[in-house]
C-alpha positions as CSV (number, residue, x, y, z in Angstrom):
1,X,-6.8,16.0,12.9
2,X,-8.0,12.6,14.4
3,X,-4.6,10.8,15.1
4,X,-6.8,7.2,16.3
5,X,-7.1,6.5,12.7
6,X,-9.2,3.2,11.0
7,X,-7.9,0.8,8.7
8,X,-8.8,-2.5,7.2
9,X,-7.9,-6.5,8.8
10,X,-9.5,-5.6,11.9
11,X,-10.5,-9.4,12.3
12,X,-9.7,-9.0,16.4
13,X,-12.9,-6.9,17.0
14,X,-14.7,-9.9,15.5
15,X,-12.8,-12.5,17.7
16,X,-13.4,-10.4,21.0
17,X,-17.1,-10.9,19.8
18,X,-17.1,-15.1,20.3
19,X,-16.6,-15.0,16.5
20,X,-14.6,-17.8,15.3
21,X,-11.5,-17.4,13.1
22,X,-13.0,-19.5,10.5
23,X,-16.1,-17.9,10.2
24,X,-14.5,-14.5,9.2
25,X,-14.4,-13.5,5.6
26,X,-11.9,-10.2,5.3
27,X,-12.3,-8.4,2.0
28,X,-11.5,-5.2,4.1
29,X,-7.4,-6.1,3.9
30,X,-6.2,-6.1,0.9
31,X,-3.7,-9.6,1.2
32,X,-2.7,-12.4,-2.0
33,X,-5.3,-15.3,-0.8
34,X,-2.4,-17.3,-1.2
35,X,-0.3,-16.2,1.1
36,X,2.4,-16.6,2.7
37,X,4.1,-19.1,0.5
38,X,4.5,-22.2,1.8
39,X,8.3,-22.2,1.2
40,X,7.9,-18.9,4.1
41,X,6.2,-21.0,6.4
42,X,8.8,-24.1,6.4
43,X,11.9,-21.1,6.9
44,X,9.9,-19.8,9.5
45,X,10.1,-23.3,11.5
46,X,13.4,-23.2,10.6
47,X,14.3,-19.3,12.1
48,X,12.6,-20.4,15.2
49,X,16.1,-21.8,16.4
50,X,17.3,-17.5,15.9
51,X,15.1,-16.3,18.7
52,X,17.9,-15.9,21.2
53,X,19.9,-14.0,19.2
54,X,19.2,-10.1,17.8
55,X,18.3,-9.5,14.4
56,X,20.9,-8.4,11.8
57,X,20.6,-4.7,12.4
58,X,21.6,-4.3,9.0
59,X,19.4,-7.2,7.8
60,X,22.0,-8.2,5.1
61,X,20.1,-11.3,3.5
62,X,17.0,-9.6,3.0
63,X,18.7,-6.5,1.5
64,X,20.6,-9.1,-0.7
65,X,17.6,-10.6,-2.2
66,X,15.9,-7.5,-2.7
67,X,18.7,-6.1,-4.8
68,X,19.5,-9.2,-6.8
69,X,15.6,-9.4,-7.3
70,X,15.0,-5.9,-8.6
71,X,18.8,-5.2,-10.5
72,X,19.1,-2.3,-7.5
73,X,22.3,-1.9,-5.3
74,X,21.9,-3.1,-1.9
75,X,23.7,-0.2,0.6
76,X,20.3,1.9,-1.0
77,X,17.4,-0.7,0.5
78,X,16.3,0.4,4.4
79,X,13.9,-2.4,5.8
80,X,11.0,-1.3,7.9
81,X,8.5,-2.5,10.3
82,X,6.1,-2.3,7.6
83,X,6.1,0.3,4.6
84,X,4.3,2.5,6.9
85,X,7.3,2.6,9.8
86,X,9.3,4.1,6.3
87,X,6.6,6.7,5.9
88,X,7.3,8.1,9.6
89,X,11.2,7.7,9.1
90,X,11.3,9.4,5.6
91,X,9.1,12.7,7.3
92,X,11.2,12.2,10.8
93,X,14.6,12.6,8.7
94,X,14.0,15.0,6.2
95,X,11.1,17.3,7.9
96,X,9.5,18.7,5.1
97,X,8.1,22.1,5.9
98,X,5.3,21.5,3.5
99,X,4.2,18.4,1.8
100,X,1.7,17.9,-1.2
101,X,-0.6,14.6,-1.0
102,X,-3.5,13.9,-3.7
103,X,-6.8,12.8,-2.2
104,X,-8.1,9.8,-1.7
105,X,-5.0,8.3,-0.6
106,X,-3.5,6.5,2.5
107,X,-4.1,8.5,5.5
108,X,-0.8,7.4,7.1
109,X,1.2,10.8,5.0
110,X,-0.8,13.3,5.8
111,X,-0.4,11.7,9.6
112,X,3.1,11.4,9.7
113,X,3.6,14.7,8.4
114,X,1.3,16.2,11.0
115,X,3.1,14.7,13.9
116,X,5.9,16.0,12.6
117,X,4.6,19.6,12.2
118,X,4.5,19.5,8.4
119,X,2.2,21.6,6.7
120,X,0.0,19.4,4.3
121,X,-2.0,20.5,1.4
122,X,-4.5,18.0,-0.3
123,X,-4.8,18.0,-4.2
124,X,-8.2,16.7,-4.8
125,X,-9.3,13.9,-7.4
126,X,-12.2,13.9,-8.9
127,X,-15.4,11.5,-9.0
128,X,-15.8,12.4,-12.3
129,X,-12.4,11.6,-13.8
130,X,-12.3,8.3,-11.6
131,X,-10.1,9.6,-9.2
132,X,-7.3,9.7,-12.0
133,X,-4.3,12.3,-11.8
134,X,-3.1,14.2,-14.7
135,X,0.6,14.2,-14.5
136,X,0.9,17.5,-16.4
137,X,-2.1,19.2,-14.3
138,X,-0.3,18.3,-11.1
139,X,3.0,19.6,-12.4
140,X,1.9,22.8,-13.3
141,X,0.0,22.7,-9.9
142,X,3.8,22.4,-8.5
143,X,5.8,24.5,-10.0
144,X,2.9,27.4,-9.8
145,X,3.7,27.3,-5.7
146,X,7.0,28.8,-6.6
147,X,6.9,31.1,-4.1
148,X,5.5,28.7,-1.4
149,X,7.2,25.7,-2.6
150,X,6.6,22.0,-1.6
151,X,9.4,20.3,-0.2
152,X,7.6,16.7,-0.3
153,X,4.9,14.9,-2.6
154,X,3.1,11.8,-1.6
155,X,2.2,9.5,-4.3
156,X,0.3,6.0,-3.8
157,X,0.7,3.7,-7.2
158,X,-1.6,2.1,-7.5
159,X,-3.5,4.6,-5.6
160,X,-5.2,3.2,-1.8
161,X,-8.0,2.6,-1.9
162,X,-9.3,3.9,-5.8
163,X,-6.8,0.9,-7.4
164,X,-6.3,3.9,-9.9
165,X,-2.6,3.3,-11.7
166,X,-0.6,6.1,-13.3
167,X,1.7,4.9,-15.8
168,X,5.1,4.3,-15.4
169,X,6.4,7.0,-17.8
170,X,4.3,10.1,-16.1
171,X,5.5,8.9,-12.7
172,X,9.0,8.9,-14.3
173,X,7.7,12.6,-15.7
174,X,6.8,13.8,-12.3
175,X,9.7,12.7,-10.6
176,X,12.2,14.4,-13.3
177,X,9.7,18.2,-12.2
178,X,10.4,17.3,-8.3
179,X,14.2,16.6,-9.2
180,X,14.3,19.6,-10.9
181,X,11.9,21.5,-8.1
182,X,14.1,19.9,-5.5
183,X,10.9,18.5,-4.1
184,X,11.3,14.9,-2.6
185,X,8.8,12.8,-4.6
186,X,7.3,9.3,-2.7
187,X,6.2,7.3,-4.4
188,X,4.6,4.4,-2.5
189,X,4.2,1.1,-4.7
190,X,2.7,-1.3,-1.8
191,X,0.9,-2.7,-4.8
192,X,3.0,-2.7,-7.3
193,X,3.9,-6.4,-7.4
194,X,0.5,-6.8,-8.9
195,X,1.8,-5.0,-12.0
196,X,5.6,-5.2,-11.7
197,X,6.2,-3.9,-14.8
198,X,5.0,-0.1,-13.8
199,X,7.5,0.1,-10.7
200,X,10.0,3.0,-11.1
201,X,12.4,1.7,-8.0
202,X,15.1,1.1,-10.5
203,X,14.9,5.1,-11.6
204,X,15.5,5.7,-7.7
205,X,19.9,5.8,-8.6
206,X,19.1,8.3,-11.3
207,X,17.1,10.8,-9.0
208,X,18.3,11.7,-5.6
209,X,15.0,13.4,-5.2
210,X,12.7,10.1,-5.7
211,X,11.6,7.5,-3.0
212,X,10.5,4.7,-3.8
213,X,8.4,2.1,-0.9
214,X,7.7,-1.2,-1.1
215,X,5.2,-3.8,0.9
216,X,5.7,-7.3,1.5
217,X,2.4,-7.8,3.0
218,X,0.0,-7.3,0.4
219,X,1.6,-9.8,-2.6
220,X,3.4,-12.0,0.1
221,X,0.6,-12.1,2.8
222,X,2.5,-11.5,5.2
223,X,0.9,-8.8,7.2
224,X,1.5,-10.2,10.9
225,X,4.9,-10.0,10.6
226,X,4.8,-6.4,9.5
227,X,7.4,-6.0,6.4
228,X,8.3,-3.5,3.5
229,X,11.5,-1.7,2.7
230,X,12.6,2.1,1.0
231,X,14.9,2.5,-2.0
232,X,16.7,5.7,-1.7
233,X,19.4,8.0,-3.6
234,X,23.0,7.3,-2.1
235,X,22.9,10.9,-1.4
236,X,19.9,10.4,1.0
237,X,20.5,7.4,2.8
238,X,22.5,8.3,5.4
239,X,20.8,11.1,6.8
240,X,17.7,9.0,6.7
241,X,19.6,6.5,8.5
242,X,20.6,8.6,11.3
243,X,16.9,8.8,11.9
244,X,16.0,5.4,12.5
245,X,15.7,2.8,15.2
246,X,17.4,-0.5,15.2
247,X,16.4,-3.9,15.3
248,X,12.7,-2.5,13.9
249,X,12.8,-5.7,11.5
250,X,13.3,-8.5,13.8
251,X,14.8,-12.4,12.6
252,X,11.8,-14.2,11.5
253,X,11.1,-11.2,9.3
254,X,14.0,-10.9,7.7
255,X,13.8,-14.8,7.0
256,X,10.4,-14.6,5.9
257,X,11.4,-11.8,3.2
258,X,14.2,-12.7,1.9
259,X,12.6,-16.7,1.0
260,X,9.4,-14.8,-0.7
261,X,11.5,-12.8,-3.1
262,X,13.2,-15.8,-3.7
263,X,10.1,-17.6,-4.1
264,X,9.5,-17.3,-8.1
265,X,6.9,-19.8,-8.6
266,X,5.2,-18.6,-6.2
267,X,5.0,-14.7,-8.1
268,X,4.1,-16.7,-11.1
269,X,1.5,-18.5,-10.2
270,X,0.3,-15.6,-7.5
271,X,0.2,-13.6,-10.7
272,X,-1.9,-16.2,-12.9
273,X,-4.5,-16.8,-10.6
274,X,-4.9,-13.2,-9.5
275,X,-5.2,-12.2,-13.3
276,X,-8.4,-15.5,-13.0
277,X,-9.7,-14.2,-9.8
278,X,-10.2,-10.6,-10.7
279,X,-11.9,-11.1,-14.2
280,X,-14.3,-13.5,-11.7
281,X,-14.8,-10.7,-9.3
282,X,-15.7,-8.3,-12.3
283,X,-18.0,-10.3,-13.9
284,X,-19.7,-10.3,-10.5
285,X,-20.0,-6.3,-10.2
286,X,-21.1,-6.3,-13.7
287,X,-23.7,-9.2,-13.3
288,X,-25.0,-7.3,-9.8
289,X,-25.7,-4.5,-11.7
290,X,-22.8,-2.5,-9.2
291,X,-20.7,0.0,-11.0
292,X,-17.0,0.3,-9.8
293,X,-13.7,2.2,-10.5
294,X,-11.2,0.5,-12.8
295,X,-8.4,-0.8,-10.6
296,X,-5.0,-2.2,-11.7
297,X,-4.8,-3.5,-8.1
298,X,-6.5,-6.5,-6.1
299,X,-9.2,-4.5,-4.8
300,X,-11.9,-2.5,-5.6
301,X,-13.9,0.9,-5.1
302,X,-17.3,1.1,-5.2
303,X,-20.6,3.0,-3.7
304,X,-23.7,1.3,-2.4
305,X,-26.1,2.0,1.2
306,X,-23.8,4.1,3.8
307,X,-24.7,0.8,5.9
308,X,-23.6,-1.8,3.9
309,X,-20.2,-2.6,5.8
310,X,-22.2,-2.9,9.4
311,X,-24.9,-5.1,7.9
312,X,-21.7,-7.3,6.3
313,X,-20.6,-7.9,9.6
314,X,-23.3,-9.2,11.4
315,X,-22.7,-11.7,8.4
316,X,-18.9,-12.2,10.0
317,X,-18.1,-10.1,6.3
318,X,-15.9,-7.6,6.5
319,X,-15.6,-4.8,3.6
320,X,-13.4,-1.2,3.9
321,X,-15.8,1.6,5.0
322,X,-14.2,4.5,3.1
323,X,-15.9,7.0,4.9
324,X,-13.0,8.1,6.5
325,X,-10.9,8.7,3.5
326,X,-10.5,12.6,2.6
327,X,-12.3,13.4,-0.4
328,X,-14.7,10.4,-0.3
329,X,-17.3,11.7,2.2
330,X,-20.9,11.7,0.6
331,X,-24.1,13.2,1.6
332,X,-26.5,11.6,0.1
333,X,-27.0,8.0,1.9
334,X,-24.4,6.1,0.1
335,X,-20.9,5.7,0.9
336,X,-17.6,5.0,-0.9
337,X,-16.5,1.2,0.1
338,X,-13.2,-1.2,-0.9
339,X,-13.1,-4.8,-0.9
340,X,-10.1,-7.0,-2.0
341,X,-9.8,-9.5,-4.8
342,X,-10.3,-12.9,-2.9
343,X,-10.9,-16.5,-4.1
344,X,-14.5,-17.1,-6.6
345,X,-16.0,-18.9,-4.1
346,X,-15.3,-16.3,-1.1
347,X,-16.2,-13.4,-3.8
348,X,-19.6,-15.0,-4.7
349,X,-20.5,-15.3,-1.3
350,X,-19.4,-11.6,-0.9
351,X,-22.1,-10.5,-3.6
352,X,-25.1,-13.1,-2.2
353,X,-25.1,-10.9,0.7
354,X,-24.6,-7.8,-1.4
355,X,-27.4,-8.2,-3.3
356,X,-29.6,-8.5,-0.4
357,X,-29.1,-5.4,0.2
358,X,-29.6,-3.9,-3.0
């Protein structure tokens, strides 16, 4: 397997180019236009005066927050370097011999289980049933391994990068089959804050079996500083604790996370004008004649020239090549790409140089 894997906001490859900062339009990073809230960026002044001193290694505040924000005790929140640091940890600590992932999906499970010499198997989603997963086909598909038996599943919800959503009640459905399975189910909501309603991290005391992650990039914008946090069973905890390095979340981050969550009118209105700009970027698709998947998320999936993302940026435009997703390779000069719900103005300039390409 190719360990030097790609992923989107690689604006730095445009800036070693002469390319100014300004000039670069990023649909290929899936980040709240918004962000970071501006109440962030006056406590980040503010935690400048912290530098000299470690990080809580227990980052209290920011566990605090989390747990008064999402009715969840606080001893079962681990803060990461990122959701993805909580990917490694969660394979590094309980080293499943074999773990299931659905495909497309995030590439960084099926990495961190290789590097830790799990065995993966990819459950493939169809084109033709837009990439959706039947919660009662996939337990079956479970529970038939009996004699192989899974000790982990992966699950992305919304799904990276089809913005495909299963509902709250079958990821509730699956997790009580892994409980009962003994199969650690998780479940990795990075864009869940989109549609907080769907998130099952409040289930996560009721199953010692389900994981649940959580990004603070995506929603937040706050991608530089590299933030997200686990919810795990009191049973679990520990031992994934044993696991894990300290000081990974460092001062500024932990101020920076713990003001967002606080930040309500700053969800609200995140949450009103992404609901404005995704009907706007929509209408566009439709009006360009460019079919694309459904997505309960702020970006989008869609096929077009196998070229289109290096011809974008020549244009300083860059859009997710998905090429190197499993189960989205094609044959037949088109190519699977995902671009991010931005502002109407950045998105129509997005589809004027789409539809040159046409």
């Amino acid at each position: 397997m190719n360990l030097q894997l790609h992923h989107g906001g690689d604006i730095y490859s445009l800036l070693s180019e002469g390319i100014r900062q300004e000039e670069i339009l990023d649909f290929s990073a899936s980040i709240n236009p918004l962000g970071p809230p501006a109440s962030v960026i006056e406590a980040l002044r503010d935690s400048l005066k912290m530098l000299r001193h470690y990080p809580d290694p227990h980052a209290r505040q920011l566990k605090k927050a989390i747990a008064e924000q999402y009715n969840i005790e606080p001893e079962t929140v681990i803060p990461g370097n990122g959701s993805t640091e909580l990917i490694y940890l969660i394979v590094r600590a309980l080293r499943p011999e074999k773990a299931l992932i659905p495909v497309p999906t995030f590439s960084e499970y099926e990495r961190a289980c290789k590097c830790y010499g799990s065995s993966v198997m990819s459950y493939e989603l169809r084109e033709e049933n837009n990439f959706d997963l039947n919660p009662d086909d996939f337990i079956s598909f479970i529970t038939s391994y009996s004699s192989e038996p899974f000790d982990m599943i992966f699950l992305c919800n919304p799904n990276n990068p089809t913005g495909r959503l299963i509902k709250k009640e079958e990821v509730l459905k699956i997790a009580e089959a892994c409980g009962k399975a003994r199969v650690y189910l998780v479940v990795d909501e990075a864009f869940i804050d989109f549609i907080p309603e769907e998130s099952v991290m409040e289930h996560v005391r009721e199953n010692p079996y389900l994981i649940v992650l959580r990004s603070m990039t995506k929603f937040y914008g706050l991608a530089g500083l590299r933030l997200g946090y686990g919810v795990f069973h009191k049973d679990i905890i520990d031992k994934v604790l044993t696991h894990k390095e300290p000081w990974t979340v460092n001062s500024p981050a932990q101020i920076a996370g713990t003001t967002a969550i606080q930040d309500k009118d700053f969800r609200t209105t995140s949450l009103n004008r992404f609901a404005q700009w995704k009907k706007n970027m929509e209408e566009l698709f439709t009006k360009k004649g460019i079919y694309t998947l459904p997505s309960a998320a702020n970006f989008y999936l869609f096929k077009a020239s196998s070229n289109l993302a290096s011809i974008l940026r020549k244009k300083a435009i860059l859009i997710r090549d998905c090429s190197d997703f499993r189960g989205l390779k094609t044959s037949d000069g088109h190519g699977w790409f995902r671009v991010s719900v931005r502002m109407p103005e950045e998105n129509e300039r997005l589809f004027r140089e789409i539809e040159d390409e046409l």
